[in-house]
DRENMIDREN-655424 format. One record per residue (C-alpha): residue number from 1; residue in one letter; x, y, z. Coordinates in Angstrom, 3 decimals, padded with zeros to 6 digits. Each point is the difference from the previous one (the first is absolute). Layout:
pt num:NUM residuo:A xx:X yy:Y zz:Z .
...
This chain:
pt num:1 residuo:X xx:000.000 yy:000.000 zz:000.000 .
pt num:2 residuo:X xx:001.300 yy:003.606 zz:-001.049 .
pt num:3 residuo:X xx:-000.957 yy:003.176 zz:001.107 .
pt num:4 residuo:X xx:-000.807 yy:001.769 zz:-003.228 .
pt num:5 residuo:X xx:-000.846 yy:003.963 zz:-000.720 .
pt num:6 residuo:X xx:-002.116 yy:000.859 zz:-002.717 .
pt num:7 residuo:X xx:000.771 yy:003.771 zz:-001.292 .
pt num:8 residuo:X xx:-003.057 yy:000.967 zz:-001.428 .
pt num:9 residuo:X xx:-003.989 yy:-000.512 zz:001.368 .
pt num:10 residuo:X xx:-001.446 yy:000.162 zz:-003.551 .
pt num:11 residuo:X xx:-002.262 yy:-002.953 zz:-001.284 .
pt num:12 residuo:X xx:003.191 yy:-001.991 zz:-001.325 .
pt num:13 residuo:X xx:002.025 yy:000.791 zz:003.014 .
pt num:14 residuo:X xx:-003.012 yy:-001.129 zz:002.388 .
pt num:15 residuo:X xx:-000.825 yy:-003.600 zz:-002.262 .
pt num:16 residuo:X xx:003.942 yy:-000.612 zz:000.516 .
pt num:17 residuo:X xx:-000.303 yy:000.513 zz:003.917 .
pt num:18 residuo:X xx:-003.079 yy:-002.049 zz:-000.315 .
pt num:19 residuo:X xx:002.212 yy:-002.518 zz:-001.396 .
pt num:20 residuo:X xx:003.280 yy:-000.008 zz:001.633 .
pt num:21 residuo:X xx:-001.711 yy:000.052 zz:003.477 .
pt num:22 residuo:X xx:-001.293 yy:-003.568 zz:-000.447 .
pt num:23 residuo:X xx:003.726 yy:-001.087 zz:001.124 .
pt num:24 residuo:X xx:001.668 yy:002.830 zz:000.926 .
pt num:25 residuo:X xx:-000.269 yy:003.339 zz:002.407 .
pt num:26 residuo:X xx:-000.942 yy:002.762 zz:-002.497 .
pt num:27 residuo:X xx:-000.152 yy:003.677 zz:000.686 .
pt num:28 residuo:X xx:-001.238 yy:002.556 zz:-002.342 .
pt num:29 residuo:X xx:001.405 yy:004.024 zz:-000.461 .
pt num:30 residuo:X xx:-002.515 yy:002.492 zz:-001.294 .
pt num:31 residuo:X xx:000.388 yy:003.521 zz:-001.093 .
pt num:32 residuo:X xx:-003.380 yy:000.983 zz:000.995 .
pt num:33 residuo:X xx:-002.291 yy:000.312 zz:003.225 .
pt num:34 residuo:X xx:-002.888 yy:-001.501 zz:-001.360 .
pt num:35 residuo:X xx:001.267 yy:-003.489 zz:-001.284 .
pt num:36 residuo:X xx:002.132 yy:-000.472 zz:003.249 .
pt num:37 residuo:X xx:-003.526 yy:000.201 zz:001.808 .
pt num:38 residuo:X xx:-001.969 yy:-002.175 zz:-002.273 .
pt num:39 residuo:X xx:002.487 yy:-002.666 zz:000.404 .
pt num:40 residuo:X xx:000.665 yy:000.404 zz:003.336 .
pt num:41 residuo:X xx:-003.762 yy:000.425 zz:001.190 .
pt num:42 residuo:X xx:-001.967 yy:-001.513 zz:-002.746 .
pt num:43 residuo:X xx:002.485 yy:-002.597 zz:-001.415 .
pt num:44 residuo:X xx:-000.555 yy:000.753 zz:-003.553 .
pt num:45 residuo:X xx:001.333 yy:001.292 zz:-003.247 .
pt num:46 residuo:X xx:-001.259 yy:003.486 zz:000.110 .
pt num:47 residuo:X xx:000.990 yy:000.542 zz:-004.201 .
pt num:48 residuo:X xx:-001.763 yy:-004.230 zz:000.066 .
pt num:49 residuo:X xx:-002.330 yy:-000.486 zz:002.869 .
pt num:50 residuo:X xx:-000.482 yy:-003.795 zz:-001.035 .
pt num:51 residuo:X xx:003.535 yy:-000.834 zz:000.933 .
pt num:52 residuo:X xx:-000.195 yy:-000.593 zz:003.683 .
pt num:53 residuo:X xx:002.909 yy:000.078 zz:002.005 .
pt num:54 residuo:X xx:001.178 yy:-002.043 zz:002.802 .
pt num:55 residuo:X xx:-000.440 yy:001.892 zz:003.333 .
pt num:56 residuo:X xx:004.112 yy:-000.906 zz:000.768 .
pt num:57 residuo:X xx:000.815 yy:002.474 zz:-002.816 .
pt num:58 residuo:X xx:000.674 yy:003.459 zz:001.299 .
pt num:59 residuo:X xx:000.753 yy:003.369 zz:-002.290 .
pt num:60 residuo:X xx:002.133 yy:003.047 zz:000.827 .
pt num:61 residuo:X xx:000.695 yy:003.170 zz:-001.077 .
pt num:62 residuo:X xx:003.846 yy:-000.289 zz:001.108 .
pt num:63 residuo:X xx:002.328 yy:-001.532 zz:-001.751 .
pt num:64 residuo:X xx:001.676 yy:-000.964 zz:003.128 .
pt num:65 residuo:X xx:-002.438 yy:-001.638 zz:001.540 .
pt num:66 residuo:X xx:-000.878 yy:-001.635 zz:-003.236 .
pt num:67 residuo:X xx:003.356 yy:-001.458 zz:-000.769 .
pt num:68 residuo:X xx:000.810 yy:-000.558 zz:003.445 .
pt num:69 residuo:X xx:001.255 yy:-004.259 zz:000.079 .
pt num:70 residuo:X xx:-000.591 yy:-000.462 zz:-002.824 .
pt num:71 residuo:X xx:001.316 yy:-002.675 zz:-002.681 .
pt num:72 residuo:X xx:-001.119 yy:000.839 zz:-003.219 .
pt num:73 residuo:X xx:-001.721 yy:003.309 zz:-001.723 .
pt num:74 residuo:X xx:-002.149 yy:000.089 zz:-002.515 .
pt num:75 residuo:X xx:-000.182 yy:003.261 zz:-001.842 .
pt num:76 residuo:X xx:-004.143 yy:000.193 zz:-001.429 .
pt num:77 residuo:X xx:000.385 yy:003.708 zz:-000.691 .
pt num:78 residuo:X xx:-000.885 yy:001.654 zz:-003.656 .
pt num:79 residuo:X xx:003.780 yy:000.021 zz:-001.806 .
pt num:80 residuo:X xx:000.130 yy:003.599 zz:000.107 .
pt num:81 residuo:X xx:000.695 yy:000.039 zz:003.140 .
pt num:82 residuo:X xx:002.250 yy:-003.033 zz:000.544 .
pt num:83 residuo:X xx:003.303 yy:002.362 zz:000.276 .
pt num:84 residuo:X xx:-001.454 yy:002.174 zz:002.723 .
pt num:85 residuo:X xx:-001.526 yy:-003.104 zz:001.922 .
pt num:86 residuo:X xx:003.481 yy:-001.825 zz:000.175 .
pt num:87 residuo:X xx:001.438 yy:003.414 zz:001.310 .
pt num:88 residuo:X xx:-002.075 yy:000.731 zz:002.256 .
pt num:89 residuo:X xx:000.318 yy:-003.455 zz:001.535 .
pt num:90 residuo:X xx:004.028 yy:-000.290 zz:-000.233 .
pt num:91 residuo:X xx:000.816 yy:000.758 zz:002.873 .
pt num:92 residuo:X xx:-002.173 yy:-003.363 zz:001.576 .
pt num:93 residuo:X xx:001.455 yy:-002.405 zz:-002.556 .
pt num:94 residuo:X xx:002.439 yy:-002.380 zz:001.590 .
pt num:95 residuo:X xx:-000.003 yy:-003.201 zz:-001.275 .
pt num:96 residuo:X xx:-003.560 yy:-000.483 zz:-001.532 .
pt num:97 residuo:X xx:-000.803 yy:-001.613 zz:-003.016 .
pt num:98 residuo:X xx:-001.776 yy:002.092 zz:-002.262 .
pt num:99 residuo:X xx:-002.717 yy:-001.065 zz:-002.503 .
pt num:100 residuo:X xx:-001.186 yy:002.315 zz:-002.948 .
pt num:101 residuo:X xx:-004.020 yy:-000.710 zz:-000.432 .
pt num:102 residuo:X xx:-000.463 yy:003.483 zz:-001.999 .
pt num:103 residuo:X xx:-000.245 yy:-000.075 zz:-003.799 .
pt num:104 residuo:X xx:001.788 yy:003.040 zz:-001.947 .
pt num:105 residuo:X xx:003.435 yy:001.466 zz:-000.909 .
pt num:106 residuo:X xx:001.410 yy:003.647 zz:000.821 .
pt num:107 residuo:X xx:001.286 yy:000.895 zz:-004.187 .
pt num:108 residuo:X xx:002.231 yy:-002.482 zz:-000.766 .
pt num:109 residuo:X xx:000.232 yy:-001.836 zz:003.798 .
pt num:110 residuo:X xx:-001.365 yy:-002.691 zz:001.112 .
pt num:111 residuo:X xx:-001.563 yy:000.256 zz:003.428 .
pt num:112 residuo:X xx:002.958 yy:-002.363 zz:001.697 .
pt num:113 residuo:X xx:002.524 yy:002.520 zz:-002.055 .
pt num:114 residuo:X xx:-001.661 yy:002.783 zz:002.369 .
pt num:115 residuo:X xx:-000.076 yy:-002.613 zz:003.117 .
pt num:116 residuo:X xx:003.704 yy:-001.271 zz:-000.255 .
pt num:117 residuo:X xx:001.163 yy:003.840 zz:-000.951 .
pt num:118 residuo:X xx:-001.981 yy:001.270 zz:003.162 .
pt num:119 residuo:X xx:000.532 yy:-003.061 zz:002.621 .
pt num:120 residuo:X xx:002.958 yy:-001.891 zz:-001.522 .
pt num:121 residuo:X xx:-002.222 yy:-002.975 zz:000.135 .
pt num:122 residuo:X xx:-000.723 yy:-002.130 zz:-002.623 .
pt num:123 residuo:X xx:-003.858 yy:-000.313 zz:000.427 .
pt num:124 residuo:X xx:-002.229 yy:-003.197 zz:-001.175 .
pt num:125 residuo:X xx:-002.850 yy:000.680 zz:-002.283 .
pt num:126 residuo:X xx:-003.354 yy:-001.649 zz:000.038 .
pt num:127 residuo:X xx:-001.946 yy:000.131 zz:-003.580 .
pt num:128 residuo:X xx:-003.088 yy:-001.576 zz:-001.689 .
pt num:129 residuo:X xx:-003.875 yy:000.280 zz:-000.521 .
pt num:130 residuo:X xx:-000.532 yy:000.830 zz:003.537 .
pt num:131 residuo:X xx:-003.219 yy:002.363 zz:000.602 .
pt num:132 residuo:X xx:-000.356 yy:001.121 zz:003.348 .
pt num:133 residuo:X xx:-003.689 yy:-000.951 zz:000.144 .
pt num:134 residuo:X xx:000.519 yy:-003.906 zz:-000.621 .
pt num:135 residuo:X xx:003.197 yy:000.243 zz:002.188 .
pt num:136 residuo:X xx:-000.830 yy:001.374 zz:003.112 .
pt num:137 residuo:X xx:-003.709 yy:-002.275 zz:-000.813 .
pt num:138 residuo:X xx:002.023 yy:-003.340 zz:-000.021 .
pt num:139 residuo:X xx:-000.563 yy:-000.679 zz:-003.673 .
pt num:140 residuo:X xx:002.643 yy:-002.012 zz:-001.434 .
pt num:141 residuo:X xx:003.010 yy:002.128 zz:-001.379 .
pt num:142 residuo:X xx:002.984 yy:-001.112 zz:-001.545 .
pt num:143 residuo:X xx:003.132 yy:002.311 zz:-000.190 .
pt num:144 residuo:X xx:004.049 yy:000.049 zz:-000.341 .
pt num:145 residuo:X xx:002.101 yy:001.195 zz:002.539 .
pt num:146 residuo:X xx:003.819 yy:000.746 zz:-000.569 .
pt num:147 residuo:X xx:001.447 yy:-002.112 zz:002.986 .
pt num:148 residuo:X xx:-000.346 yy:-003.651 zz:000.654 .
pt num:149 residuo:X xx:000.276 yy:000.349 zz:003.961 .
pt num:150 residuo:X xx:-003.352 yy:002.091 zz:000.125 .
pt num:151 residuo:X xx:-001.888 yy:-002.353 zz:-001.255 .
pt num:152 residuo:X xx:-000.689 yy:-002.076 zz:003.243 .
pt num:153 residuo:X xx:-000.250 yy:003.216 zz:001.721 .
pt num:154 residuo:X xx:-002.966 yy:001.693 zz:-001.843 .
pt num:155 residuo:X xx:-002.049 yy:-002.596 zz:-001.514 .
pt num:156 residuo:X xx:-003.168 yy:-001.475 zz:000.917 .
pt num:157 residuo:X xx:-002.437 yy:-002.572 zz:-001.473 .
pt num:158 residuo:X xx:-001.722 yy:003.035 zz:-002.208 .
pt num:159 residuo:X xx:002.917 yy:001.958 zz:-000.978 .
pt num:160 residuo:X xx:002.537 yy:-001.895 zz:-001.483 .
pt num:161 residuo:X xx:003.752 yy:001.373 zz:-001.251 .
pt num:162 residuo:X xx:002.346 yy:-001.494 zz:-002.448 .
pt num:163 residuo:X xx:003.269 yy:001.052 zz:-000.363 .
pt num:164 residuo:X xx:001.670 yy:002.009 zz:-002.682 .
pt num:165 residuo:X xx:003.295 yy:001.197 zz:000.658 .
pt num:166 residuo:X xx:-000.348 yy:002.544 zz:-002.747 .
pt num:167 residuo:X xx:-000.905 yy:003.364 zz:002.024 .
pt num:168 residuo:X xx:000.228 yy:001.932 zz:-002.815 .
pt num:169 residuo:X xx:-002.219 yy:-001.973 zz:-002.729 .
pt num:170 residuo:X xx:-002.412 yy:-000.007 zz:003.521 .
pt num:171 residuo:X xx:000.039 yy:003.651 zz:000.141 .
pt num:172 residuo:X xx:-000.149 yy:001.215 zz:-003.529 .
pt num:173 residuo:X xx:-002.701 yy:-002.283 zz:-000.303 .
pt num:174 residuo:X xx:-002.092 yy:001.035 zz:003.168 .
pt num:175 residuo:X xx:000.800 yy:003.871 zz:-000.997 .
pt num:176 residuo:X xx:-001.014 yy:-000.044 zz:-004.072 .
pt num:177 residuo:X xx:-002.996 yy:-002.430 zz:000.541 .
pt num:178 residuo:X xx:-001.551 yy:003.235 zz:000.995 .
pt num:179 residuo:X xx:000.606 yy:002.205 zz:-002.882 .
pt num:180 residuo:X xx:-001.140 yy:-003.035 zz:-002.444 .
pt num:181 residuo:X xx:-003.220 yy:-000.393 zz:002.201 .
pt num:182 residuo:X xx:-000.430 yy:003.575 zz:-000.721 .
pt num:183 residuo:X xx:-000.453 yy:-000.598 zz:-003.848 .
pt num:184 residuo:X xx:-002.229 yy:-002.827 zz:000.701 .
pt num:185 residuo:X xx:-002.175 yy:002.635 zz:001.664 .
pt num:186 residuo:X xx:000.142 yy:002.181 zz:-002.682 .
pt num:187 residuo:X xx:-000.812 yy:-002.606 zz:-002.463 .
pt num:188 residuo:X xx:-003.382 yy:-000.774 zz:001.887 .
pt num:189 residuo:X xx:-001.115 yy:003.461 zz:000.824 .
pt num:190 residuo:X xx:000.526 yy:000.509 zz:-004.191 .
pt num:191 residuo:X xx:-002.522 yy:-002.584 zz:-000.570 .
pt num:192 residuo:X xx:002.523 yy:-002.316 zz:-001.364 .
pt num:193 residuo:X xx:-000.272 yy:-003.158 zz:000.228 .
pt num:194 residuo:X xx:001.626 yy:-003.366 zz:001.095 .
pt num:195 residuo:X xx:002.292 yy:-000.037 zz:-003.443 .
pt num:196 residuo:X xx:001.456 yy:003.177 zz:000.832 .
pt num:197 residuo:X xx:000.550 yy:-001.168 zz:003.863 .
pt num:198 residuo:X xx:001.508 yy:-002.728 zz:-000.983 .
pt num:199 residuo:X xx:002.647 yy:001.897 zz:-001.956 .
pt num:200 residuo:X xx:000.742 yy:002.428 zz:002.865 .
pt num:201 residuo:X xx:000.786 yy:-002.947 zz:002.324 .
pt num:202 residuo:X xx:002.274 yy:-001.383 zz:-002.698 .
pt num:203 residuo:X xx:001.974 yy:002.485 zz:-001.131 .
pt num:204 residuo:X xx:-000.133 yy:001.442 zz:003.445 .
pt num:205 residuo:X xx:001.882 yy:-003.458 zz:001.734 .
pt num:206 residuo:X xx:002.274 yy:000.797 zz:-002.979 .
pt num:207 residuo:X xx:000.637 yy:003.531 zz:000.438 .
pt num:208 residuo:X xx:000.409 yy:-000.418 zz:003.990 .
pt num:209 residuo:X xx:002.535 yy:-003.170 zz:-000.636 .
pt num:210 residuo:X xx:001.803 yy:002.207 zz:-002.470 .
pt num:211 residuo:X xx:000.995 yy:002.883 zz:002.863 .
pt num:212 residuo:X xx:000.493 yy:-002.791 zz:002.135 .
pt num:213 residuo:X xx:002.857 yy:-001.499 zz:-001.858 .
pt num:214 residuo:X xx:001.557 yy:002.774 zz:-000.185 .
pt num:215 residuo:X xx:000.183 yy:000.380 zz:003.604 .
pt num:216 residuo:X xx:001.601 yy:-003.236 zz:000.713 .
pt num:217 residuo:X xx:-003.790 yy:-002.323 zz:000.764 .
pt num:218 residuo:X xx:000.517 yy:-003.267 zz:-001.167 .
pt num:219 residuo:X xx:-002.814 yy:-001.157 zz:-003.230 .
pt num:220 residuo:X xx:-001.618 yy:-002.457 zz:001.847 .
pt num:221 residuo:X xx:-001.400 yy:001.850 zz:002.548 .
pt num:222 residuo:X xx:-002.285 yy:001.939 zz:-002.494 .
pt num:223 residuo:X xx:-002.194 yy:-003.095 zz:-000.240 .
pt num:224 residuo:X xx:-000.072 yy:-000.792 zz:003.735 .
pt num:225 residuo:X xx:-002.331 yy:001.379 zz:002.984 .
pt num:226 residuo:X xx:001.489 yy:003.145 zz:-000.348 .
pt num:227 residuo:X xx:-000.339 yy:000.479 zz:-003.420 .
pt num:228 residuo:X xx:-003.186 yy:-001.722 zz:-001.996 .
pt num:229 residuo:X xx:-001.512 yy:-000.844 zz:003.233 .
pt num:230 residuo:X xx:-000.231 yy:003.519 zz:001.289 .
pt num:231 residuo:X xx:-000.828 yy:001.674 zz:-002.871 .
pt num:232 residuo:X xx:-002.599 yy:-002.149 zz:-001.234 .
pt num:233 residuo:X xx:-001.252 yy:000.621 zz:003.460 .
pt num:234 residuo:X xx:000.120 yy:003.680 zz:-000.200 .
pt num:235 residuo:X xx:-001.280 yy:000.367 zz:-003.481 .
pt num:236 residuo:X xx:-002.898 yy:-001.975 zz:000.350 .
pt num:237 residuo:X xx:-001.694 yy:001.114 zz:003.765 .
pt num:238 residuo:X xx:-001.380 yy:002.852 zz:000.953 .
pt num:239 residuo:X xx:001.546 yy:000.024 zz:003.466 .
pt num:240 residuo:X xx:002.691 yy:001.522 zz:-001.862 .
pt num:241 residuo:X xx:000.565 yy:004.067 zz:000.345 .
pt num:242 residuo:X xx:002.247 yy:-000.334 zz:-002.335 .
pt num:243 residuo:X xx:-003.117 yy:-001.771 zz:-002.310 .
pt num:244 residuo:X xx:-001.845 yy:002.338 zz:001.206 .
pt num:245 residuo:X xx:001.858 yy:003.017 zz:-000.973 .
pt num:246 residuo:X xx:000.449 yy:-001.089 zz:-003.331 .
pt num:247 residuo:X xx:-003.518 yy:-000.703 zz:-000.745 .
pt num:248 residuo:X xx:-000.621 yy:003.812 zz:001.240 .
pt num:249 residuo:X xx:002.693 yy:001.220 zz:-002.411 .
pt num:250 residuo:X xx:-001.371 yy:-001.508 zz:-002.784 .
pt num:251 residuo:X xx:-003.500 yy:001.200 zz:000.896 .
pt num:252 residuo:X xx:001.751 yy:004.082 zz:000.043 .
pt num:253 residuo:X xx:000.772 yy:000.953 zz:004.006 .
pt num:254 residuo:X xx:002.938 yy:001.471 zz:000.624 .
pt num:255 residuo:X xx:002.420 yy:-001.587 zz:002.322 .
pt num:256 residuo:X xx:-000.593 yy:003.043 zz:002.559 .
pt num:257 residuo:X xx:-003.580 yy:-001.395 zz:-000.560 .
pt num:258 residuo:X xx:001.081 yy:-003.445 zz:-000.058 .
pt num:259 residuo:X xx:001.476 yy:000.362 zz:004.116 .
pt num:260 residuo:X xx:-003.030 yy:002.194 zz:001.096 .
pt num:261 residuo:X xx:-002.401 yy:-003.338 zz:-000.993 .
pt num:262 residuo:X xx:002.980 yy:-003.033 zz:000.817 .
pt num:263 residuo:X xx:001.067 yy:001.678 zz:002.862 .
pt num:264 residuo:X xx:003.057 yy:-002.497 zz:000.922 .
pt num:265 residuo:X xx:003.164 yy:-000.201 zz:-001.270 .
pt num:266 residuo:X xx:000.024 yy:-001.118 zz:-003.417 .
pt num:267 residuo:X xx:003.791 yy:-001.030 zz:-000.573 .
pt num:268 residuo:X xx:-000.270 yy:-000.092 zz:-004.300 .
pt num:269 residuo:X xx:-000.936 yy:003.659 zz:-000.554 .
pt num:270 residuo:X xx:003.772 yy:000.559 zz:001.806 .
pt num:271 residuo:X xx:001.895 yy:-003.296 zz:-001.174 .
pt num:272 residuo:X xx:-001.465 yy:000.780 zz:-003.624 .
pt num:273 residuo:X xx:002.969 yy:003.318 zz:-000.083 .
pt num:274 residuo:X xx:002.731 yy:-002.794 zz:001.548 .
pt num:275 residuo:X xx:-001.148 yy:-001.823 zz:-003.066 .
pt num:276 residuo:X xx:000.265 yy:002.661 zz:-002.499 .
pt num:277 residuo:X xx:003.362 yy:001.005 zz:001.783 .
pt num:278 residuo:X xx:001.601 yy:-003.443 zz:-000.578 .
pt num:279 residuo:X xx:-001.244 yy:-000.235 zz:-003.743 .
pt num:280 residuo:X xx:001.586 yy:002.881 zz:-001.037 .
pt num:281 residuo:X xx:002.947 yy:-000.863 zz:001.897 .
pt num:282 residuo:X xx:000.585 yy:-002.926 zz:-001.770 .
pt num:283 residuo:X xx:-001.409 yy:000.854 zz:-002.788 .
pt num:284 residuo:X xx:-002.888 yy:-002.512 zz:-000.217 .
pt num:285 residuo:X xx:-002.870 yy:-000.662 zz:-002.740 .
pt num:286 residuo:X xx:-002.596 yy:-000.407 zz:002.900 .
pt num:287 residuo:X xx:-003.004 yy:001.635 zz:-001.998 .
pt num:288 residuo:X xx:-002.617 yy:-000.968 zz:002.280 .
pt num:289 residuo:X xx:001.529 yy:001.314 zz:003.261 .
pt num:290 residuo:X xx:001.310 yy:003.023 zz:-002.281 .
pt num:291 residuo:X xx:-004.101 yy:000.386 zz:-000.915 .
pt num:292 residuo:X xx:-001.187 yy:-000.458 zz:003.182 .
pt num:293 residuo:X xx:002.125 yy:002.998 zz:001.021 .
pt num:294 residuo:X xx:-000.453 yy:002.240 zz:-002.530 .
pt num:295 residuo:X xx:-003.549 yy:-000.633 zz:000.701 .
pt num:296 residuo:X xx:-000.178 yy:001.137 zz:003.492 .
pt num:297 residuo:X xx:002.833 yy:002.632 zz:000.324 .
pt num:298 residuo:X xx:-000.276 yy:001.498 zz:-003.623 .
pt num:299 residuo:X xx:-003.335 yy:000.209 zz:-000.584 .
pt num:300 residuo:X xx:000.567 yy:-002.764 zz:-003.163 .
pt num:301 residuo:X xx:-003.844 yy:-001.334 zz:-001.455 .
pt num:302 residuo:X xx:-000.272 yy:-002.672 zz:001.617 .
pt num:303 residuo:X xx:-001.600 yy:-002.524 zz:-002.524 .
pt num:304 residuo:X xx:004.055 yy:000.056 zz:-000.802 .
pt num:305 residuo:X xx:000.343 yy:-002.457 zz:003.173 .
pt num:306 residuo:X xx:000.272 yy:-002.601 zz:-002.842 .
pt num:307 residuo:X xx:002.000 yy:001.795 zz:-002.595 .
């Protein structure tokens, strides 16, 4: 058993402290009054009130207190704030382990880039179709995790991990699923139809294995969990804001528009720019990504999704 701190009280952050506290001690850090007190008084998800949580789990607002014994952290915060969580909680590090469960990049960095550049650790990432709602609801889940060790650790008859010792195919993966899920919105709020979704899902596995190459991921992790698996999960169900987002893009809201009726954190309106960044890095023929941007942040028609 392993005392574990979960930084971050959102729905994905509360259906992995669900989780982990089957077999382990599991406290939970939260930036804001009012989901400390719902799961401290009321035991629930206050972004998913059908994930209940077990009375054992505590929250706090200090990192201190949080991260106080712990044995392993497990950053659940949106990506764009990865850098300032891991400084804000250097000076508690001593010899934790630290596992990346946030999907995104920071331009051309990976999230465990940011981690090891900010900590000095080299952090574990856990990746795959994972929705918060099935998770923290005991619905069987399947996911990879970066280190074999964990395994024994964090797993439970419902949520089951296989190991991929390919952290960057894991995160490339996790972070680009988002942007592709995007044009499968876009595609259904057009009126398109399956045809069309099907070739966003293709090209889109191709387009996000493409970057990933050329950051060092290894080919077969494209068609894993953390590739097909979580993108055919994304793409296809609603519970997706990134689905969702995408669906109200191609229907003509803005994205200011887009956050005023989503209201969470929807990670592929941000990683789509990381995208966009690394193509023209590299100096990649990703026309669907390339469309999908041009479409959002420069005002391009956007029947050209397909184009």
């Amino acid at each position: 058993m392993k005392n574990i701190t979960i930084i971050g009280s959102g729905s994905f952050g509360c259906a992995l402290a669900h989780v982990f506290s089957k077999n382990n001690n599991v406290k939970i850090w939260s930036f804001t009054e009012e989901e400390k007190e719902s799961i401290n008084n009321r035991h629930e998800c206050m972004q998913l009130p059908s994930i209940k949580l077990n009375e054992d789990i505590k929250c706090y607002l200090s990192y201190e207190e949080a991260l106080y014994n712990s044995d392993i952290i497990v950053l659940v915060t949106p990506s764009s704030v990865i850098r300032n969580t891991c400084k804000n909680i250097k000076e508690f590090i001593s010899n934790q382990k630290i596992l990346i469960a946030s999907k995104g990049m920071e331009n051309d960095k990976l999230l465990s880039d940011v981690v090891k550049e900010e900590l000095n650790i080299e952090p574990i990432i856990l990746m795959g179709p994972s929705f918060a709602e099935e998770v923290g609801t005991d619905k069987d889940t399947f996911v990879e995790i970066s280190n074999n060790e964990l395994i024994k650790e964090l797993e439970t008859d419902n949520f089951k991990l296989y190991y991929n010792e390919d952290y960057v195919g894991l995160e490339v993966c996790g972070a680009l699923k988002n942007v592709i899920t995007l044009a499968s919105g876009i595609v259904e709020g057009l009126g398109l139809g399956v045809n069309s979704l099907s070739y966003v899902f293709t090209e889109g596995i191709k387009e996000i294995k493409e970057i990933g190459l050329k950051l060092g991921a290894k080919s077969d992790t494209f068609y894993g969990l953390a590739g097909i698996g979580d993108l055919y999960g994304t793409s296809l169900s609603s519970q997706s804001r990134n689905k969702r987002a995408g669906i109200l893009i191609g229907q003509g809201l803005t994205v200011e528009e887009i956050h005023d009726k989503i209201g969470y954190t929807i990670e592929g309106l941000d990683t789509i720019k990381d995208a966009k960044y690394l193509i023209d890095k590299y100096n990649l023929s990703c026309s669907l990504i390339n469309n999908i941007y041009g479409i959002i942040y420069e005002g391009k028609e956007k029947n050209s999704i397909l184009k």
